[in-house]
C-alpha positions in Angstrom: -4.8 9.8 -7.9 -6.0 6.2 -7.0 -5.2 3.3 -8.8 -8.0 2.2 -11.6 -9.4 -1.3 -10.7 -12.3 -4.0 -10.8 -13.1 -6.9 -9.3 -15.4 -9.5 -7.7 -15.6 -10.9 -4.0 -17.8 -13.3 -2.4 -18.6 -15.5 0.8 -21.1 -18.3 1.6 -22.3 -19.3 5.3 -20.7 -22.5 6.2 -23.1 -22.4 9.5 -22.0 -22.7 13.2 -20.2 -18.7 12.4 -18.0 -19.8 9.7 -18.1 -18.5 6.1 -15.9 -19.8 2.7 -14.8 -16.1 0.8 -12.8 -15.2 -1.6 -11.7 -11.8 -3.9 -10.8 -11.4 -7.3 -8.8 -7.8 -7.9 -7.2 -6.9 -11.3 -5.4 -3.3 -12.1 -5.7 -1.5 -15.1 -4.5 1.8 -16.7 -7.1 4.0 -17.4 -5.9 5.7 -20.0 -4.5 2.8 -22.4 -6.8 -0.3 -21.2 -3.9 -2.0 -20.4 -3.3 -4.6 -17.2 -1.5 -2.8 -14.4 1.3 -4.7 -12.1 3.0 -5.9 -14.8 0.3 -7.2 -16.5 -0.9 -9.4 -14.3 -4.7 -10.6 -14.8 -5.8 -10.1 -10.8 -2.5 -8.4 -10.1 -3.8 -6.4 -7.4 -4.8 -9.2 -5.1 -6.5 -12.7 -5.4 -7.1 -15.2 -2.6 -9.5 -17.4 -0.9 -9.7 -18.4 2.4 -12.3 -19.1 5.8 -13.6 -16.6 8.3 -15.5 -16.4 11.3 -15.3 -15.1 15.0 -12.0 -15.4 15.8 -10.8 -13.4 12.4 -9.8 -14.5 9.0 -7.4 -17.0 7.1 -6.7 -17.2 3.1 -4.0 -18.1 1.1 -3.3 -16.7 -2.2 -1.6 -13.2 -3.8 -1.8 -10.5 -1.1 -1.4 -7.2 0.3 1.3 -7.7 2.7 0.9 -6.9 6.5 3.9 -4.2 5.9 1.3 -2.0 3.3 -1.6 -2.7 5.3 0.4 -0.6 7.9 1.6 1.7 5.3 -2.4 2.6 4.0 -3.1 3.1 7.2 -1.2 5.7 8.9 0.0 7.6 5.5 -1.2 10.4 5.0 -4.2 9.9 2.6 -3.4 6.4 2.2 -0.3 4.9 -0.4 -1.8 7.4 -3.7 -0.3 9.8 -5.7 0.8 13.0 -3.8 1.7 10.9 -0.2 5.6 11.4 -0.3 5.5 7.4 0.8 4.3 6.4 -2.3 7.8 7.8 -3.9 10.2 6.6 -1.2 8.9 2.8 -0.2 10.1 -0.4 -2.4 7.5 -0.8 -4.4 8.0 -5.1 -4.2 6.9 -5.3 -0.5 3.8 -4.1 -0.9 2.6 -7.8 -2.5 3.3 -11.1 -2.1 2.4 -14.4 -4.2 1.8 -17.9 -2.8 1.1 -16.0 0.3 -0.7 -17.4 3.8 -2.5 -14.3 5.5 -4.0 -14.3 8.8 -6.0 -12.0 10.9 -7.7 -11.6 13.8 -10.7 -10.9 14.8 -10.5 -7.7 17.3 -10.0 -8.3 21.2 -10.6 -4.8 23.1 -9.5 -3.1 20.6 -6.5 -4.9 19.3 -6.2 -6.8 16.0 -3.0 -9.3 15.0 -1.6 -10.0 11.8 0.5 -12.5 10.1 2.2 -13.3 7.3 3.8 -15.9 4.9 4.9 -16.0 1.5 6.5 -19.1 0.2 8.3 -17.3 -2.9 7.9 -19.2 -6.7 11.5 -20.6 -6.2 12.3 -24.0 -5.3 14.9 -25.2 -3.4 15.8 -21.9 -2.2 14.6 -19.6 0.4 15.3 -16.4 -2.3 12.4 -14.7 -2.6 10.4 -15.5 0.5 9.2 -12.7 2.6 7.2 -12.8 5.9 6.4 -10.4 8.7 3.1 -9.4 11.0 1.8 -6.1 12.5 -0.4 -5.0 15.7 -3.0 -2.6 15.8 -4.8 -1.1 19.1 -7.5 1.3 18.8 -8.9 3.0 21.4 -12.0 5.4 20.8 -10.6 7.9 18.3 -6.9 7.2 19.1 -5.1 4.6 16.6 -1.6 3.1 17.0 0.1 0.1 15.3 3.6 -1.3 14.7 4.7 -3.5 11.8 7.7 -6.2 11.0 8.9 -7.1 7.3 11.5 -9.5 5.9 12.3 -10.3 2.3 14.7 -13.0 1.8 16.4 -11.2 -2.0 19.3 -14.1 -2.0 20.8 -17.0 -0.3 22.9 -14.4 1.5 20.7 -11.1 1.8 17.7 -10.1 3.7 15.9 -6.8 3.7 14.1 -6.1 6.6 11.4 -3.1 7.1 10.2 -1.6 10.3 6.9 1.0 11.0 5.2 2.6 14.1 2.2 4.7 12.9 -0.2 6.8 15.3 -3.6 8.4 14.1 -6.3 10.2 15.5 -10.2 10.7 14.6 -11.5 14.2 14.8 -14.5 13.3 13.1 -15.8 16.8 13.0 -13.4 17.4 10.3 -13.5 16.5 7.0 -10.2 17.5 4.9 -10.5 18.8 1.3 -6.8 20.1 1.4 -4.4 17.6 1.5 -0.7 18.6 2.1 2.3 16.2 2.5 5.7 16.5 3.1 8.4 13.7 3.2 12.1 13.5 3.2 14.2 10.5 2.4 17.6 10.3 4.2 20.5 8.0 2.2 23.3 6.7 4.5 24.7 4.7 2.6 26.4 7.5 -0.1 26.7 11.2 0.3 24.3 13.5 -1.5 21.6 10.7 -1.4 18.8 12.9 0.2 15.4 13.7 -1.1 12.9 16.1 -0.4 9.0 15.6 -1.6 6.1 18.1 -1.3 2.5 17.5 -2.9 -1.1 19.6 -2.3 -4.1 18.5 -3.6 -7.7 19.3 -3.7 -10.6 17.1 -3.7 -14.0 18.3 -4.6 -17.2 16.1 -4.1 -19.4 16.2 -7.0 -21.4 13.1 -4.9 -21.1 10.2 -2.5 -19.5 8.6 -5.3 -17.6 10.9 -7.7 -14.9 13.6 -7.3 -12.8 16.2 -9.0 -9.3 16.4 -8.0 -5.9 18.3 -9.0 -2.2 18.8 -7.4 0.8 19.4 -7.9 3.7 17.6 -6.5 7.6 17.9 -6.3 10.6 16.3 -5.5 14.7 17.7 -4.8 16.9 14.9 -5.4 20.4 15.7 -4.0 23.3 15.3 -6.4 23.6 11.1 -6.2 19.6 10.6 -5.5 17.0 9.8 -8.7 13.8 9.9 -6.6 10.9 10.2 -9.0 6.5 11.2 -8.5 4.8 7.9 -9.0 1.2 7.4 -9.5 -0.9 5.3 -7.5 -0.1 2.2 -9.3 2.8 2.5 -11.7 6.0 3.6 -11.2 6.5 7.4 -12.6 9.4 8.1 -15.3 12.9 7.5 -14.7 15.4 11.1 -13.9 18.5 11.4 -13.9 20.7 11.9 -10.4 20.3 15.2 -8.9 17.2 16.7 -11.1 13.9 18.3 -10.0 11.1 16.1 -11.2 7.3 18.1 -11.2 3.7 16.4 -11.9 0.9 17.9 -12.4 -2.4 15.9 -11.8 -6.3 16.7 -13.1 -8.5 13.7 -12.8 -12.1 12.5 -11.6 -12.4 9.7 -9.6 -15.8 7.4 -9.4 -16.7 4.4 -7.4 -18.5 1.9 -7.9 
């Protein structure tokens, strides 16, 4: 449901409200042992960086602005079952050699900013950048969010988001249901259609049971498939009718 990881993270007072920190994140698969993202040994994020009143500034592998967004106003976050997780490009979600920035929040509203330098030199292929805004307001949420990823000389992809969310507080869901539909313009029979339930049951503060079922219509020329929270999910052909079915626990610690 969630992706399996471990870590450490740390900070020291520097004095006069600043503080050094860093964090260490590594992925693996639960059910092999094996290093998730490709391997990686802190694939999930690693960085260090300064802090203090006026927000926060490290350099190092990162989430990017663009999936901060995307966690935040997706449904359930990017895990399995959240039709996002099976549409987005996986490759914006993190970015090496990276400077991050954010703000502290003023009235409610918090700035980000982002970076990455790429591993190529002498060429601007493989550089991405972007930044996002976020403006809460008692249980109201709202936020907007740029992206660019240089993938050649010649090419760049660029991303845009507006999310909205609201706090009920009184309500805690148990049933989660998401629907999500992916629209291709740039061939015919492109489309995709993905539906997921799941069902979460707290055992404690810290551990859960959880199974769902998800599903996804690929039109003729689309190969859409269910990925987990981490991984990419198998590969299907054009046009079939890929089904997961998912029974897990989850525990945190």
């Amino acid at each position: 449901m969630a992706g399996s990881r471990w870590g450490v993270r740390g900070t020291e007072d520097l004095g006069a409200g600043l503080r050094a920190l860093y964090v260490m994140e590594a992925g693996l698969n639960a059910d092999t042992g094996e290093r998730a993202q490709g391997g990686l040994a802190f694939g999930r994020q690693i960085f260090v960086g300064m802090g203090g009143g006026w927000g926060q500034l490290t350099v190092g592998r990162h989430y990017t602005t663009f999936h901060t967004s995307l966690a935040s106003y997706a449904l359930t976050g990017l895990i399995w079952g959240n039709a996002a997780n099976y549409f987005r490009d996986g490759t914006v979600l993190r970015a090496d050699n990276s400077l991050r920035f954010q703000s502290a929040s003023m009235a409610g509203l918090v700035v980000r900013g982002m970076y990455s330098f790429g591993e190529n030199a002498g060429t601007n292929a493989g550089r991405q950048f972007g930044g996002s805004l976020d403006y809460t307001r008692g249980p109201w949420s709202l936020g907007a969010s740029l992206w660019e990823r240089r993938t050649t000389a010649q090419n760049t992809d660029r991303y845009r988001l507006l999310g909205g969310s609201y706090d009920f507080k009184v309500a805690r869901a148990a049933l989660l249901l998401s629907y999500g539909q992916f629209q291709g313009r740039a061939r015919a029979n492109s489309d995709a259609r993905a539906l997921s339930v799941r069902y979460d049951h707290a055992l404690s503060r810290r551990t859960k049971l959880y199974a769902g079922v998800s599903a996804i219509r690929n039109e003729a020329d689309a190969a859409f498939t269910i990925n987990s929270a981490s991984n990419a999910g198998p590969s299907v052909p054009k046009g079939s009718k890929p089904r997961s079915l998912l029974v897990g626990i989850s525990h945190s610690f």
